[in-house]
N, C-alpha and C positions, 0 to 999 in steps of 0.2 A: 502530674506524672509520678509523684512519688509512692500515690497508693499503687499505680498500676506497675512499679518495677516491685514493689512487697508483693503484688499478687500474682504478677509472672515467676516470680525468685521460689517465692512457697509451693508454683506450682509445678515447677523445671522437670519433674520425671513423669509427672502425670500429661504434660504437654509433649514429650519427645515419643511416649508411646503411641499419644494419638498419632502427631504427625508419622511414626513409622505406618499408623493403620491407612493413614491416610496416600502415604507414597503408593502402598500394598494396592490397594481399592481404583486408584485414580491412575495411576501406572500401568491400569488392565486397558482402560479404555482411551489411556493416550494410543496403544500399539495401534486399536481400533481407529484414530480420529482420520488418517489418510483416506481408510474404505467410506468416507463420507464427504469427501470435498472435489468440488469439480468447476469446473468453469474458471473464466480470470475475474468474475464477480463485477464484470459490468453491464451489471442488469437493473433496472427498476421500475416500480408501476407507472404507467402513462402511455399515451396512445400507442406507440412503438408497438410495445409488446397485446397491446386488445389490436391491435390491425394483426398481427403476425395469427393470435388464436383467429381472429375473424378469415384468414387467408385458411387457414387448415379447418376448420370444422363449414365452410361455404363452399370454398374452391377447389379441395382434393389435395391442396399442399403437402407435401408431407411433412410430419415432425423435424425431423433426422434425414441428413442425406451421406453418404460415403462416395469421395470421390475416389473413382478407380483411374490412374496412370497409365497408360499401354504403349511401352516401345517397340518397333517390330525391329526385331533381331535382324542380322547379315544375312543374307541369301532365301529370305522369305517374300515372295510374292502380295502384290497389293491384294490381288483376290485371295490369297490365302488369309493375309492379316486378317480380312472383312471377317471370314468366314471363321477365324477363330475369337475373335472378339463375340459374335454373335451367340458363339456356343459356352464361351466361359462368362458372358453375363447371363444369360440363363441359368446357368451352374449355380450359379450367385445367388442369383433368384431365388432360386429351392432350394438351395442350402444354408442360407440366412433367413428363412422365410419374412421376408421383404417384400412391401405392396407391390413395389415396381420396379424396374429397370428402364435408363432412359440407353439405348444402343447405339454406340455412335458412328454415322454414317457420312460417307461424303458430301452427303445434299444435306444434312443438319449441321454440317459445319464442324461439327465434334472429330475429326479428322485432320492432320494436317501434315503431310510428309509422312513420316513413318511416328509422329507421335499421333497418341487417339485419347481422350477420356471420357469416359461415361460415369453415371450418376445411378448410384444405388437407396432406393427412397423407403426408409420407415414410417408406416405410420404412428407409432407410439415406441416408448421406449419403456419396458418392465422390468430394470435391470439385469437384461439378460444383451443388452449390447456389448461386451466384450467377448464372450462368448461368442455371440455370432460373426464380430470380427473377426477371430481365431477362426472362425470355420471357412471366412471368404481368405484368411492367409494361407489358410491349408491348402488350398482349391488354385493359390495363386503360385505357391510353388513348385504346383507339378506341371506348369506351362513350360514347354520348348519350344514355341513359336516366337512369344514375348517376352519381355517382361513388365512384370506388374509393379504397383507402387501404392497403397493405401494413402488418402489424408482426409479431409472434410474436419467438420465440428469435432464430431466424436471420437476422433482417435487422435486428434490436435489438441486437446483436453486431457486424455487419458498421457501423451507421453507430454505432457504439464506440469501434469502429477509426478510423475516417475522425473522429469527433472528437477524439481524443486525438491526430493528428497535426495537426490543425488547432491544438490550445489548445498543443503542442509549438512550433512555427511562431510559433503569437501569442507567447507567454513564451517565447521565442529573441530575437525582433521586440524586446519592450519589456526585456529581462532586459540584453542582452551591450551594447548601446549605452550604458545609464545603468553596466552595469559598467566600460565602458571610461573614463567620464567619471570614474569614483572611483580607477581605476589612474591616470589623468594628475593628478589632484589629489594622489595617496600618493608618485609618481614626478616626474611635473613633462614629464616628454618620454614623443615619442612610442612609441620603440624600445620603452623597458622595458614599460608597460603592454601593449602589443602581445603581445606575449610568453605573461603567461600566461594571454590568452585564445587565442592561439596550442593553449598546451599540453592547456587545457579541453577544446577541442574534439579533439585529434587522443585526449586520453582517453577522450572520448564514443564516439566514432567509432570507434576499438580493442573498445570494450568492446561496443561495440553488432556488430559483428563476431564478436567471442567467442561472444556468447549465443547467438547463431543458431545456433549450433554443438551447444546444452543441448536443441533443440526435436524429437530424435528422441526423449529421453528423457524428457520433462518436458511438461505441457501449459503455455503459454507464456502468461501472463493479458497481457493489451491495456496493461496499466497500469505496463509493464516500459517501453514506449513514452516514460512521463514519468517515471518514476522514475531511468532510469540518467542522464538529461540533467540532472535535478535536483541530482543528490549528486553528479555526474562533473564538472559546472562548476565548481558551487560550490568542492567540496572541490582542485580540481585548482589553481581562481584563487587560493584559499586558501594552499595551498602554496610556489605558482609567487610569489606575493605575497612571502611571510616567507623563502624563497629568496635572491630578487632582491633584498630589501634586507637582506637581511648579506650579501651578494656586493657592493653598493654600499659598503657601509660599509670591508668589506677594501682594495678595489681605489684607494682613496683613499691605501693608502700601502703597499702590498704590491704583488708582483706576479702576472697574472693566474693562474699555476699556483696559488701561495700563496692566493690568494686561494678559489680553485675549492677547494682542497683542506681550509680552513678552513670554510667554508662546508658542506661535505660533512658534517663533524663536527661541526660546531654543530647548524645549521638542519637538516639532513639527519638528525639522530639527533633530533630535534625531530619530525620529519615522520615517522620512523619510529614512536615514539611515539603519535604522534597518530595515523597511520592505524591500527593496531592494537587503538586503544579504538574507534574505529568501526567499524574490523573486527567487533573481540567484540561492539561493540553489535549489529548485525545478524544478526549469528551466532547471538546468542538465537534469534532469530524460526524458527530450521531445529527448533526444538522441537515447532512445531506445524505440522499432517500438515495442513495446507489450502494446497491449490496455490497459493494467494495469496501467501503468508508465506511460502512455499520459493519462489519468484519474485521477492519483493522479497529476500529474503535472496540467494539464490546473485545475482542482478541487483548487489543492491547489494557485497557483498561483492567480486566482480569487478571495478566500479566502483573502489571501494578500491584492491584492489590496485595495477589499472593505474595509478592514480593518482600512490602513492606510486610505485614502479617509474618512472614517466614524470619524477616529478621529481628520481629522482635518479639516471636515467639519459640521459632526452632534455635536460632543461633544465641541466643540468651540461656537455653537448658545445656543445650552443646557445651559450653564457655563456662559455666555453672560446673558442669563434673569434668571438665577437664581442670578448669582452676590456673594455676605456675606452670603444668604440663604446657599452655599451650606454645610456651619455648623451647619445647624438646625438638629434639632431632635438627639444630641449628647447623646449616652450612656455608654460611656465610655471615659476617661481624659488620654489623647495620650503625653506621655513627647517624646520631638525631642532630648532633648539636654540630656539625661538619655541614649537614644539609639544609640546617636551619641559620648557618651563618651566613652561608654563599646566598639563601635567599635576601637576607636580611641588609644584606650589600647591595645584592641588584634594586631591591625597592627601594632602598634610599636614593642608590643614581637616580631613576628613574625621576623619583621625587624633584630631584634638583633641575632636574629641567622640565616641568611638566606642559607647560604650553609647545616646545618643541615637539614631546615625543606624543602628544595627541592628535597633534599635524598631522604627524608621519602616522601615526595607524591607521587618521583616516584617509590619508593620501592612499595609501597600503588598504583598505577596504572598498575603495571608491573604485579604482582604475579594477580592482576583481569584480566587480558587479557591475561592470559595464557592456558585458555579453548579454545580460540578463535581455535588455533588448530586442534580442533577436531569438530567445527562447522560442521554441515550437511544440506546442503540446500535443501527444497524438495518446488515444487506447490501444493501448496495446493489442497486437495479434496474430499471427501466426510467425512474425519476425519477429518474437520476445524467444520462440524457441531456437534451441541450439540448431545449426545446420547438418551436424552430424547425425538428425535423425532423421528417418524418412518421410514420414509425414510432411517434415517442413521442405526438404529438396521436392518433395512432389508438390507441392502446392506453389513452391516455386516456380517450378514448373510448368505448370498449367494456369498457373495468374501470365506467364511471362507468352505464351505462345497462343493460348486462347480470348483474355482478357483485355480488354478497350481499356487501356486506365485514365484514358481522358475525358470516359465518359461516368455515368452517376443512375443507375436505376432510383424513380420514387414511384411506388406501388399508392394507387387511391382506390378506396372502396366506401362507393357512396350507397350512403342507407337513408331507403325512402318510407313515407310512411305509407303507401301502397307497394304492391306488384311494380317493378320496375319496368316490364313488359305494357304498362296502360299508358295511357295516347300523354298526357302533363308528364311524369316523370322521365320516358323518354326521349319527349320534347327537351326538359333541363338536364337532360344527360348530357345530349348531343352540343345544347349550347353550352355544358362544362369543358367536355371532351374538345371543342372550338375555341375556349377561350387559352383553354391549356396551349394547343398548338401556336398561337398566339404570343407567348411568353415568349423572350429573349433567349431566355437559358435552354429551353426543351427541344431537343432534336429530332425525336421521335416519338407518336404516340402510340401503344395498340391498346387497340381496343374491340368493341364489338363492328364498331366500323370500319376498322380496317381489317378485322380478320374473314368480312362479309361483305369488302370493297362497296358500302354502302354511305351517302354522301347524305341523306338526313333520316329524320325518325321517320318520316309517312314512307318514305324506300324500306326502311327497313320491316315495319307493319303488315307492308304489300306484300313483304318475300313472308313472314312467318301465317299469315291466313292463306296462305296457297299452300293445302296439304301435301301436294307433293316436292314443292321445294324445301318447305319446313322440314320435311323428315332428311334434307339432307344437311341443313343449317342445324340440328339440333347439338350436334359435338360442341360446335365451335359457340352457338348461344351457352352452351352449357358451362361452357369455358370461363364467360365473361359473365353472367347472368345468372344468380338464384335470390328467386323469389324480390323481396326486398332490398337486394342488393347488389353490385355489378362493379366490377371491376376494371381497373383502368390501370396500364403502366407507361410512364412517363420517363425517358432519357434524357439525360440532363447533359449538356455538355461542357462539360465541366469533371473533374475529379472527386470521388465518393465523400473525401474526406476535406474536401476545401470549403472555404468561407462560403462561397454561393452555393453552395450545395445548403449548407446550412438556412441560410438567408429564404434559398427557396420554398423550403419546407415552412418558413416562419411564417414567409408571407401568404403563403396556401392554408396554413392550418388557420390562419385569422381571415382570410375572405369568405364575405359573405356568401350565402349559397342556399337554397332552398331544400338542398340535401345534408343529413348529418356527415361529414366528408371523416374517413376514418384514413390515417399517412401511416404508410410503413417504407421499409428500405432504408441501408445503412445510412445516408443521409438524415433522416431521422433517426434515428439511434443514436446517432454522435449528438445531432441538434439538444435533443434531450439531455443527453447525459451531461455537456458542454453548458447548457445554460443549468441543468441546477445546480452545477460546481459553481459559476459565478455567482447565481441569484444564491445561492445559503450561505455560501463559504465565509462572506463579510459577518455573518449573523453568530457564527462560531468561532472568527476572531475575536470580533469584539466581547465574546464570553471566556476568550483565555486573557484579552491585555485587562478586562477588569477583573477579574475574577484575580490572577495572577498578583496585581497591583494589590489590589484588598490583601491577600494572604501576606505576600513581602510587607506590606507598612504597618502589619501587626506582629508578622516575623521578627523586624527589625527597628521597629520605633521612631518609622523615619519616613519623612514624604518626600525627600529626593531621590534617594538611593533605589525605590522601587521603581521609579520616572526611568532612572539612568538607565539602570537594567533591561529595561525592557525594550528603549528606545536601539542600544546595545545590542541587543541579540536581535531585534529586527535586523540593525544592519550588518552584523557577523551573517545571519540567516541571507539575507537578499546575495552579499560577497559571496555565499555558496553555491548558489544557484549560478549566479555569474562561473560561477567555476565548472558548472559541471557543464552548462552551456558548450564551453572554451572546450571540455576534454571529450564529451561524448557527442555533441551536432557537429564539433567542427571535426572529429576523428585524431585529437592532439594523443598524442604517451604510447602511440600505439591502439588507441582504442579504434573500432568498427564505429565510424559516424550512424549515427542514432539518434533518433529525436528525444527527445523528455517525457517519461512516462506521466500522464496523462496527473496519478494519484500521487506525485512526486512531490512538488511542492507543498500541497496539503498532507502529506502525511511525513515529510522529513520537518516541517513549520510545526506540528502539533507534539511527533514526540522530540527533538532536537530544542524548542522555546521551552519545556518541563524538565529537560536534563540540562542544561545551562544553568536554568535557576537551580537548582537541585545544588552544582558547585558556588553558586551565589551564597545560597542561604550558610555552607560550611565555611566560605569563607567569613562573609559579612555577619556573621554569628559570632566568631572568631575576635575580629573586630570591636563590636559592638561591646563584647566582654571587657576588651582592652579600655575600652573610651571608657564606657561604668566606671570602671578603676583608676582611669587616670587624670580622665578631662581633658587628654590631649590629642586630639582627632590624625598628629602626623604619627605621631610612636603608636596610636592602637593600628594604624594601616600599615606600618612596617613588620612589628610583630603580629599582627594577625596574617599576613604574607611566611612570615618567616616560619611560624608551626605548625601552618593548614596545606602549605605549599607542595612539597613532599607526597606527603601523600593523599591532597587531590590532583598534582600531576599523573600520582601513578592510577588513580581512578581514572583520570582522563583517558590515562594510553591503553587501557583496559579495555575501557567504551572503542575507542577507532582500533587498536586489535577486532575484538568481537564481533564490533561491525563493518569493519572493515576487510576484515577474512572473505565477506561476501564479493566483495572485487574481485574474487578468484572463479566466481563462480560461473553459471555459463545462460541463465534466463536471466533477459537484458534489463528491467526492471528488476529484480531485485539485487544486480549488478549494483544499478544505479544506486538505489535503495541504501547500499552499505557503503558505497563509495560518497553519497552526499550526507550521511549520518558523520562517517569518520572525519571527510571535512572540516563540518559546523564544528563537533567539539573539537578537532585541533585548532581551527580558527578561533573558540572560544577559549582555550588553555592557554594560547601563543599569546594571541595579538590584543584579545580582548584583557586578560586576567594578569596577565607580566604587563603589558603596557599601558593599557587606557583604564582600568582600575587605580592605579598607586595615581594613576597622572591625574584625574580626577576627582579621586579622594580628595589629593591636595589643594587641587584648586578652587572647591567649593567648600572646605575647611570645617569650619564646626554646623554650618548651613547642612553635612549630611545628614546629622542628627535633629533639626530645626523640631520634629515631633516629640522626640523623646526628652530634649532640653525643655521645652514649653511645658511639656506634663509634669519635668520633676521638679522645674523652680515652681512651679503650681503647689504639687506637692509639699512642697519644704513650706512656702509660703502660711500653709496654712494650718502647717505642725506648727511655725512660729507662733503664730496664732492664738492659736489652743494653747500654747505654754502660756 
């Protein structure tokens, strides 16, 4: 480290121009990165999605659909309503130029009282879908008969977007103000705290730049929106924080190069450290193949990077020309050794009872993680948006009056290696279509046999060689029938999104069948998404707890302490979830009961396990200094408490500020998102760092060192040697 703080120091002015070119450059295409993110990013390769294209480029399906809402107003006749819905979905028609309109009618069911909604069907989407929404909102506000109400996919998406830069804005609003008030209380003046919310934002702002850059090749989920702002602050004040105070601490009696350059080596080898375990934390998540999880991952990882990069490149030149400046404009008188006594006490109590208070932490983590149990994971979807929009009351709406929710559509499309029309394939059609009805779970089939009230293949044969029946069968063949392939939809009774729903699909997509069987329908969708979260997710742990282990026992010279750590933040980590179980399924503090986003656990586990260690390594660093020097394992863990403490507390309150500002917000996952981030590090500041550190330091004694003691009686042993 010590050529690379001479080579950062020599280059201090030449590195802050780039970075200004680089804010300048990368600052154009952040403003940019919104007009390219769409969806919640739960998408990925597998049959799911080749059934969906196989349903549109065979069956007439369309891309995109818009559901239109219709209330009929006070004093308006049922034969009027009919008559005016028929003429304003027309309207629609041609003024969205849209393949089709489905119009809904009493005898289609699309009717019920005085609500009605109909289905507006694109075939393709050229980026000119907002626009043509605007034109059916034009068309819908000059109605006096009804009223109208837009939602479906694409406008469920569109105001996604528009809320996650809204609840980004709020938690900026309430996040960076109470964090500047925590940097003036750690620091005392105005310069230094300025600083490294300074540095925060031009990482955010860097990185939000970069990504834009991933969206030719990646579909870019809405939720990258709040996520780089989250971990790019946090982690950046973080930094720019444990930076600036060993920069303070040097410059007290060294001079400013000396000081930059000690600082480099310390804090900066510190930083590098710590961004690395965050690194790897997220870097799990590129194990699994759902756009989500490679969004937060490549997102967050670049976040990281910049971060670290920025601090020990921007805020090293910064710190360089400001120099003694950076104590101007003091308004507040900051005692070290007032903050470093009161710690210095509490770890000794601590110390004195340590088999006591490790009881009680984990009595105190046990009883919080015992919701964990009853966790429910769901994807999120049109109940992640705020109710105050319309999209989401309409879709309310029309799920709540129109929709069976205890039943389950599974779409089958079987591909043969003949004309499905020839005497064998729809022979095993019929016997597929029969064993389907068959099944426990299925309550309804259609098909070509039921849409032709025909009971086997030779009935159905006989109707299409009789040219004049045939030409009246042809819609309805057409419907379920092309060429090689035929179509089949299965009702499930059951709930879209429940275990048998799941189960169904699993066992159908593995039975054997003399046809290639192609599963679509939300049931599959989830099935998919659900099992590679389990089948990868162990494959991505097990790549943060070794990965993690390796960096800490070379971090710190020690084969327990990286054990502890991690065993540690598992179970601070599991207590959280238990927590958020208790506040958001059960509805506790005032929250709307809600179930657990889906990407929740796997993405508060990957960056919350890399920011824990992250305070590990500045304490246990801290430490580890002490013991070098002293050989006494109780006084390096009392004074390494006593001069880290301060101000990795105030790091700590920084991180749940930052990310906890998101609690205020109003899209339900990323509610969650910030409320189980700020959590985990209060759980790990409080219960973990004040109690079950000091308590187990003690009680496993010079054994935390067991590595670094064996290497350096090695060492000495064989300088003895030599002499």
């Amino acid at each position: 480290m010590n050529r690379v703080a001479n080579a950062l120091y020599a280059s201090r002015k030449i590195l802050l121009v780039l970075w200004i070119i680089l804010i300048i450059g990368f600052g154009f295409y952040a403003a940019k990165l919104p007009s390219v993110l769409g969806g919640n990013g739960f998408e990925m390769k597998g049959m799911y999605k080749d059934t969906e294209q196989l349903l549109v480029d065979k069956f007439d399906v369309s891309e995109a659909q818009i559901i239109v809402l219709l209330e009929k107003k006070d004093g308006v006749s049922d034969s009027k309503f009919q008559q005016t819905i028929a003429q304003y979905m027309q309207k629609a028609k041609e003024k969205s130029d849209a393949s089709k309109v489905d119009i809904p009618t009493a005898s289609n069911k699309m009717i019920k009282g005085s609500t009605a909604y109909g289905i507006i069907h694109f075939n393709h989407d050229d980026g000119t879908m907002d626009k043509r929404v605007e034109k059916i909102r034009t068309l819908s506000a000059e109605e006096k008969e009804m009223s109208v109400k837009l939602t479906g996919g694409p406008i469920i998406e569109k105001d996604m977007n528009t809320a996650s830069q809204a609840d980004l804005a709020k938690a900026e609003a309430i996040g960076i103000p109470v964090a500047l008030v925590v940097l003036l209380l750690a620091f005392g003046g105005v310069v230094a705290a300025a600083i490294p919310l300074m540095i925060g934002i031009v990482t955010v702002i860097t990185t939000m730049g970069v990504v834009y850059f991933f969206h030719p090749y990646t579909e870019l989920s809405i939720f990258i929106l709040n996520v780089i702002p989250m971990i790019g602050l946090a982690l950046s004040i973080d930094f720019a924080l444990l930076f600036i105070n060993r920069f303070k601490e040097e410059i007290q009696t060294k001079s400013v190069e000396q000081a930059i350059k000690i600082t480099i080596q310390t804090a900066g080898r510190s930083v590098i450290f710590s961004g690395l375990c965050v690194f790897i934390g997220l870097a799990g998540m590129l194990f699994i193949q759902v756009d989500i999880f490679q969004n937060v991952a490549l997102g967050g990882m670049a976040v990281v990077f910049i971060a670290v990069f920025s601090a020990l490149t921007l805020l090293p030149s910064i710190l360089a020309i400001l120099g003694t400046r950076i104590n101007r404009l003091r308004i507040l008188k900051v005692s070290e050794q007032g903050g470093q006594s009161r710690w210095r006490s509490f770890a000794t109590f601590v110390m004195k009872k340590p088999v006591t208070m490790t009881i009680v932490s984990l009595i105190i983590l046990l009883v919080a993680l015992i919701p964990v149990r009853d966790m429910h994971l769901e994807i999120p979807s049109s109940e992640a948006l705020p109710t105050k929009y319309e999209s989401r009351q309409a879709f309310d709406t029309y799920n709540d009056t129109f929709i069976n929710k205890n039943t389950a559509d599974v779409y089958f499309v079987l591909e043969a290696k003949q004309n499905m029309l020839n005497e064998k394939p729809l022979i095993n059609a019929f016997t597929f279509i029969k064993q389907l009805k068959e099944d426990s779970l299925v309550k309804q089939v259609d098909s070509i046999s039921t849409a032709l009230n025909v009971k086997s293949s030779d009935h159905l044969q006989a109707m299409l060689e009789n040219p004049q029946i045939s030409a009246q069968t042809k819609p309805a063949v057409d419907s379920f029938i092309n060429g090689h392939y035929m179509l089949i939809k299965a009702t499930l009774d059951t709930d879209q999104n429940s275990d048998q729903a799941k189960d169904f699909v699993r066992k159908w997509k593995d039975k054997r069948s003399p046809f290639t069987v192609h599963i679509g329908g939300y049931p599959k969708f989830e099935q998919e998404i659900f099992d590679e979260i389990y089948e990868k997710a162990p494959y991505g742990l097990a790549l943060v707890l070794f990965s993690t282990y390796v960096i800490l026992m070379i971090a710190f010279r020690s084969v327990l302490i990286p054990l502890k750590a991690i065993i540690m933040n598992i179970l601070s980590l599991t207590a959280t979830f238990g927590l958020l179980v208790w506040l958001f399924q059960n509805g506790h503090l005032g929250l709307t009961e809600s179930n657990i986003a889906l990407v929740l656990p796997v993405f508060v586990f990957g960056l919350v396990f890399g920011l824990s260690m992250d305070y590990e390594v500045f304490l246990i660093s801290r430490i580890h200094e002490v013991y070098h020097q002293t050989r006494d394992n109780n006084v390096a863990t009392v004074e390494g408490l006593a001069s880290t403490s301060k101000i990795i507390t105030s790091a700590a309150l920084i991180m749940i500020v930052i990310t906890g500002a998101f609690a205020f917000t109003d899209v339900t996952p990323v509610k969650q998102m910030g409320v189980g981030i700020a959590l985990a590090i209060f759980i790990d500041a409080t219960i973990v760092r004040m109690l079950l550190v000091p308590s187990l330091m003690k009680l496993l004694g010079d054994a935390n060192w067991w590595f670094f003691t064996k290497k350096r009686d090695k060492s000495s042993s064989n300088e003895q040697l030599k002499s």
